[in-house]
C-alpha positions in Angstrom: 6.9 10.1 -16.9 8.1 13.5 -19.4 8.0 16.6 -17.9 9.4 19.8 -18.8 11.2 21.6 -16.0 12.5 25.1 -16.4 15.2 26.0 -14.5 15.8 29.5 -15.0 15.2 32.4 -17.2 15.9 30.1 -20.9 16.2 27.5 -19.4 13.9 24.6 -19.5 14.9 20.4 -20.1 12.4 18.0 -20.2 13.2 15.2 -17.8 12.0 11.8 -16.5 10.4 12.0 -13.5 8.2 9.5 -11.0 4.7 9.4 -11.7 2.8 11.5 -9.5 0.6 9.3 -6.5 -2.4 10.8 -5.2 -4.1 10.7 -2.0 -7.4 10.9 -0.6 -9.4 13.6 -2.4 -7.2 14.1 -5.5 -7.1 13.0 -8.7 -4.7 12.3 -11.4 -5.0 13.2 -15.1 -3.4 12.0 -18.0 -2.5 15.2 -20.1 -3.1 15.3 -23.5 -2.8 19.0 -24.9 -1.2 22.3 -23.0 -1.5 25.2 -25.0 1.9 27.8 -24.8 0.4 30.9 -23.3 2.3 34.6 -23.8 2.8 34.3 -20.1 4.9 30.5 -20.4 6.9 32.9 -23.1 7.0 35.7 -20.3 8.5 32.9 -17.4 11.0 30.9 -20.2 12.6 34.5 -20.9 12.8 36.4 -17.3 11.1 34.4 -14.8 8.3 35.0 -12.9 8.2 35.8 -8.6 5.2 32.8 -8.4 7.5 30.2 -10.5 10.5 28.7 -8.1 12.7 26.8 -10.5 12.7 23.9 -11.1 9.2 24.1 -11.9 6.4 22.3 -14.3 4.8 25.1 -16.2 2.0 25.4 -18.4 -1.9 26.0 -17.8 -4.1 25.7 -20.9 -5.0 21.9 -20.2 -6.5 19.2 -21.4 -6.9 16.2 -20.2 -8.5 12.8 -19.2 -8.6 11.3 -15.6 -7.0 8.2 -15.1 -7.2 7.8 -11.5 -9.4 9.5 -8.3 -8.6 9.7 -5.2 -10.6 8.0 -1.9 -13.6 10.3 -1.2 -13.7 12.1 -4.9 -17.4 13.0 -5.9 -18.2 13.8 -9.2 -15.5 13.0 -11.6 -14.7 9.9 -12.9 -12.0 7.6 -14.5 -12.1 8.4 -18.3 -13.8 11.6 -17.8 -12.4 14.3 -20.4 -11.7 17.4 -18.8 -10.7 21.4 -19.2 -8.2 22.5 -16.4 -9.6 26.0 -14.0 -6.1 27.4 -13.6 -7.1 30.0 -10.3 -7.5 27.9 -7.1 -9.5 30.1 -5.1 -9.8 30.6 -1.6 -13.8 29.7 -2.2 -14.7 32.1 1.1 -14.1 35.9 -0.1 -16.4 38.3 -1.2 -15.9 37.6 -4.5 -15.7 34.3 -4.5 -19.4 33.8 -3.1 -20.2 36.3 -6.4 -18.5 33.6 -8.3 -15.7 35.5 -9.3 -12.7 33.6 -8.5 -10.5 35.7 -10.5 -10.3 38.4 -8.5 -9.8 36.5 -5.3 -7.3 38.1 -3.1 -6.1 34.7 -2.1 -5.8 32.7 -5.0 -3.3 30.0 -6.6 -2.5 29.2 -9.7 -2.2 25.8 -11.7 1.4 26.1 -13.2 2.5 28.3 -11.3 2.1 27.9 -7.8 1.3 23.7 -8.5 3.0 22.0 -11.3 1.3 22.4 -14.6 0.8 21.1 -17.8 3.9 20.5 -19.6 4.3 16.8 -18.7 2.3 13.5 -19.0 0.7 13.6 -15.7 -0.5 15.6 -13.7 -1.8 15.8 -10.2 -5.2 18.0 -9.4 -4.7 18.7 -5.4 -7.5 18.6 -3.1 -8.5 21.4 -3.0 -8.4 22.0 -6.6 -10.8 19.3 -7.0 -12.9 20.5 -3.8 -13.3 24.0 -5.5 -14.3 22.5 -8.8 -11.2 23.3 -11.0 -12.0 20.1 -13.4 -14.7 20.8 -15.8 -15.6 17.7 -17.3 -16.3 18.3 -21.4 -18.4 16.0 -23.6 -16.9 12.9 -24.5 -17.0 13.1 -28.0 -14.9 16.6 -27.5 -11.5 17.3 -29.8 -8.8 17.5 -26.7 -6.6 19.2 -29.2 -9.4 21.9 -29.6 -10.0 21.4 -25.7 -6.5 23.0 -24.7 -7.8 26.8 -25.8 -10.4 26.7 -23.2 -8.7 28.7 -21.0 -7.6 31.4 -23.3 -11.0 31.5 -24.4 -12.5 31.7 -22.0 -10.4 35.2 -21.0 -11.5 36.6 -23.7 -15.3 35.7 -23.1 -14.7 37.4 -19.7 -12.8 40.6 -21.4 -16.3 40.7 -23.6 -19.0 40.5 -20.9 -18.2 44.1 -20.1 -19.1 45.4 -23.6 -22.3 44.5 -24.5 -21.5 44.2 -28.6 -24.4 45.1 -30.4 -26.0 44.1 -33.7 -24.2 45.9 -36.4 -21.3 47.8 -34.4 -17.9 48.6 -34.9 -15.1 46.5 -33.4 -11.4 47.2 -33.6 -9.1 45.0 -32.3 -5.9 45.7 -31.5 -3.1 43.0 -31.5 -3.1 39.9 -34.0 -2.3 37.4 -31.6 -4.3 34.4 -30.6 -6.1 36.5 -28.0 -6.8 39.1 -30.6 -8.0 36.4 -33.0 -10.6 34.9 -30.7 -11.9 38.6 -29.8 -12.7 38.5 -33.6 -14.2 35.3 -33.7 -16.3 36.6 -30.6 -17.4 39.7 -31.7 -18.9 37.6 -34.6 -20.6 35.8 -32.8 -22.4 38.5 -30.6 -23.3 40.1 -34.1 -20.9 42.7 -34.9 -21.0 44.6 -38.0 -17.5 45.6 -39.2 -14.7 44.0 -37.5 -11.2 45.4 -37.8 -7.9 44.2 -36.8 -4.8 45.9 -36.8 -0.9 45.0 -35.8 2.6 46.5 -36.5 3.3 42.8 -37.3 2.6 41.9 -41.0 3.6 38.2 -39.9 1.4 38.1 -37.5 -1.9 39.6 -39.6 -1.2 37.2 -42.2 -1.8 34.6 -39.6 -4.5 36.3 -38.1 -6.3 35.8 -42.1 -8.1 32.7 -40.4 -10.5 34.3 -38.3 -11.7 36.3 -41.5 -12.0 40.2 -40.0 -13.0 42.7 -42.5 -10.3 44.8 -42.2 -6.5 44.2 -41.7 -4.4 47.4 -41.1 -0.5 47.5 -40.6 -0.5 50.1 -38.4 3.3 50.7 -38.7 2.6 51.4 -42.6 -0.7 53.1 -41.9 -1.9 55.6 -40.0 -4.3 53.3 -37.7 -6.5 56.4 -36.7 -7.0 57.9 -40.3 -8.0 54.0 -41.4 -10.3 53.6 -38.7 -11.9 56.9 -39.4 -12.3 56.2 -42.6 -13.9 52.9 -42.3 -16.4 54.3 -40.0 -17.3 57.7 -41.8 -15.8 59.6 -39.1 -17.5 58.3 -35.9 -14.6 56.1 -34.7 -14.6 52.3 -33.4 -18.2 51.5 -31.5 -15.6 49.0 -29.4 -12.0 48.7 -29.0 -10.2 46.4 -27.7 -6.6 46.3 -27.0 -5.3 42.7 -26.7 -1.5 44.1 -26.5 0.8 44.9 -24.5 1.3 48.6 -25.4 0.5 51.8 -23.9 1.0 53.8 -27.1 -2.1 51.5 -28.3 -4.2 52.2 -24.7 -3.9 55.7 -25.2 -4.5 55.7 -29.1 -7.3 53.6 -28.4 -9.4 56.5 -26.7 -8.6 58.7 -30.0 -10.6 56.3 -32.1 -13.5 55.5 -29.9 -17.1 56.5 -31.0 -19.2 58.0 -28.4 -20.9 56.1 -26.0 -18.1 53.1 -27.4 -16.5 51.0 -24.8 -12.5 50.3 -24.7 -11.2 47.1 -23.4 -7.8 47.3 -21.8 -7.3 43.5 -22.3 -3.4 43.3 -22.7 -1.2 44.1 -19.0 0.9 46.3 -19.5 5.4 45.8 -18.6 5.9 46.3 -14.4 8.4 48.9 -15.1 6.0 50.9 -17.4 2.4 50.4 -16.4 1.6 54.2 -16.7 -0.4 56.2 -19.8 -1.3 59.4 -20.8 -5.2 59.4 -20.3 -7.3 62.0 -21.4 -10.7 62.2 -19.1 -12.1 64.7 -21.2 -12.4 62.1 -24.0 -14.3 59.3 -21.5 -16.3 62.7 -19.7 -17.6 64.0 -22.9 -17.9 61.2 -25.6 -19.5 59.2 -22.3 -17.1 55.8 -22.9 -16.7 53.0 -21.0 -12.9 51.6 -20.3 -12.6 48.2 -18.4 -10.1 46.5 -17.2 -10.0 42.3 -17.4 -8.2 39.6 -16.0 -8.3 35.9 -15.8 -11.4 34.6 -15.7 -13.6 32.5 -13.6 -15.7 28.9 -14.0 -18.7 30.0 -15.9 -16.6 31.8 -18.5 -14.5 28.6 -18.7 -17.9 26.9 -19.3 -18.9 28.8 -22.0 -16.0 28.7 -23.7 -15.9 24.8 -23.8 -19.3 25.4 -24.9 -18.4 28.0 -27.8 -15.6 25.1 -28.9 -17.7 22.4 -29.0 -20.1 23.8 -30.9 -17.6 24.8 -33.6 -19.1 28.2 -32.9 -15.3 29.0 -32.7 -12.9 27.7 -34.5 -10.5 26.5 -32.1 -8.5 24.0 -34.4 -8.1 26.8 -37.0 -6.2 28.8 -34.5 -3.3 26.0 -34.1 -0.7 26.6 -36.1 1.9 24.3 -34.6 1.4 21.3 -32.8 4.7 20.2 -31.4 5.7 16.9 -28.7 6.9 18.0 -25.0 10.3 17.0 -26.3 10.4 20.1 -28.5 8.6 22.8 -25.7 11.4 25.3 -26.2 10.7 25.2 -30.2 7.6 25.9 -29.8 7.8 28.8 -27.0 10.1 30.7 -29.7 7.7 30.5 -32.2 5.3 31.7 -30.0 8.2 34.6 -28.8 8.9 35.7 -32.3 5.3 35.9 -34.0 5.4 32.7 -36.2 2.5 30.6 -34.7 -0.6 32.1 -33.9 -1.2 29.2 -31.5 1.3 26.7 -30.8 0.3 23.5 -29.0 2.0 20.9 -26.8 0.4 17.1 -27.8 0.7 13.9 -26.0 -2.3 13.0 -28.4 
């Protein structure tokens, strides 16, 4: 079979490799979409300390089984199915709350196991014990099927905020994780919705998912235009789906009271510290959350969401390229040009 290997910080070559065998308990799928996530740009340019080169990345997967293992229960041969990335330890506190996410003792599909950049790939035992398949309708787009995962992170970055009928949501960040906030907030009945970058590329993209508002906030003051928009009471919710702490920290200047601020987007290792004023979260009474990952029910739903073209998952891919041309489309990921870029064996 293909698979792309990276080898090193820029460094990836897609290479013919055996065809992984299974044994008892696991199962092999046949991929047919991995989605390039911000974090596959993150590991092609510096690396990452869970990666040891060579190394099979990519984790937004789709995929049908083609073969299961002795003693498998549950799946079967020609089953279409949605990859769970976190392979929990399935024992910890938070894991018997259903939270694998946050599971102290957790690996990763693509990272710790070989992912989905390659025609094959092999589901370990316990991956498959633990549930990490989620088989989708039959009838379901596998194309569509690949943005599970980064769905369903943003379903989990939602379930803290309670969006109400009729409010106020700013998103922050035009990215593909920005873009499904949008689509989300829609859908749990949000008033105004606005979006803003410094990128005018990447807005212009972001045009699909139909916000209200689109500010280039490094032409426009972002505060004055959201105070504006909302007669002076600020943003009922704000999310920040980018990597920027000038945005965190902006983000509680705009907030209405009562609002709730969603610091979706990590921020760099070497600079993971902001100027935070409790006053503001004291007085106005705001929520901040944090969010990471997500765990099975949110990948559920998100399958769900897609399926139901309650999302529009195909209108986020911009680029669909083969495995042969990963690196392609990881820089047009890098440098703004696709909202979503896709890898196909479709």
């Amino acid at each position: 079979m293909k698979a792309a290997h990276f080898l090193g910080p820029g460094q990836m070559e897609v290479r013919e490799v055996p065809k992984p065998e299974i044994g008892d308990g696991e199962v092999l799928l046949k991929v047919a979409a991995c989605a390039i996530c911000g974090t596959d740009v993150r590991i092609f340019q510096f690396g990452h300390p869970k990666v040891k080169p060579p190394h099979i990345t990519g984790h937004e997967i789709s995929a049908e089984i083609v073969e299961v293992g002795k003693g498998v229960e549950g799946y079967k041969i020609g089953d279409k199915v949605s990859v769970i990335t976190v392979i929990s330890c399935g024992r910890c506190h938070y894991c018997r709350r259903g939270l694998q996410n946050l599971c102290p003792d957790q690996e990763y599909i693509g990272y710790h196991f070989p992912g989905g950049f390659a025609e094959y790939l092999k589901i370990p035992k316990a991956g498959v014990d633990k549930g990490n398949l989620l088989v989708l309708p039959p009838d379901m787009d596998l194309l569509e099927a690949s943005l599970v995962e980064p769905l369903s992170c943003a379903v989990n970055g939602q379930s803290y905020l309670n969006i109400g009928f009729g409010e106020t949501v700013l998103v922050i960040g035009s990215g593909p994780i920005g873009c499904m906030h949008v689509e989300l907030a829609k859908n749990r009945g949000a008033g105004k919705i606005i979006i803003a970058d410094i990128s005018g590329e990447r807005l212009n993209l972001a045009k699909r998912v139909q916000a209200d508002y689109y500010i280039n906030s490094a032409e426009k003051n972002l505060k004055d235009e959201v105070l504006t928009i909302t007669d002076g009471l600020g943003a009922d919710v704000i999310i920040v789906a980018a990597s920027s702490g000038s945005a965190q920290e902006q983000a509680l200047e705009m907030i209405a009271p009562q609002g709730r601020i969603s610091l979706f987007g990590g921020l760099p290792k070497d600079k993971p510290t902001i100027q935070f004023n409790s006053n503001t979260v004291h007085y106005k009474e705001i929520g901040v959350f944090g969010v990471f990952a997500s765990n099975a029910s949110q990948y559920e739903e998100a399958a769900k969401l897609i399926y139901s073209k309650r999302i529009n998952a195909k209108g986020l891919i911009t680029h669909v390229v083969p495995l042969e041309k990963v690196v392609e489309g990881i820089q047009l990921v890098k440098e703004g040009k696709a909202l979503k870029a896709v890898v196909s064996f479709l």
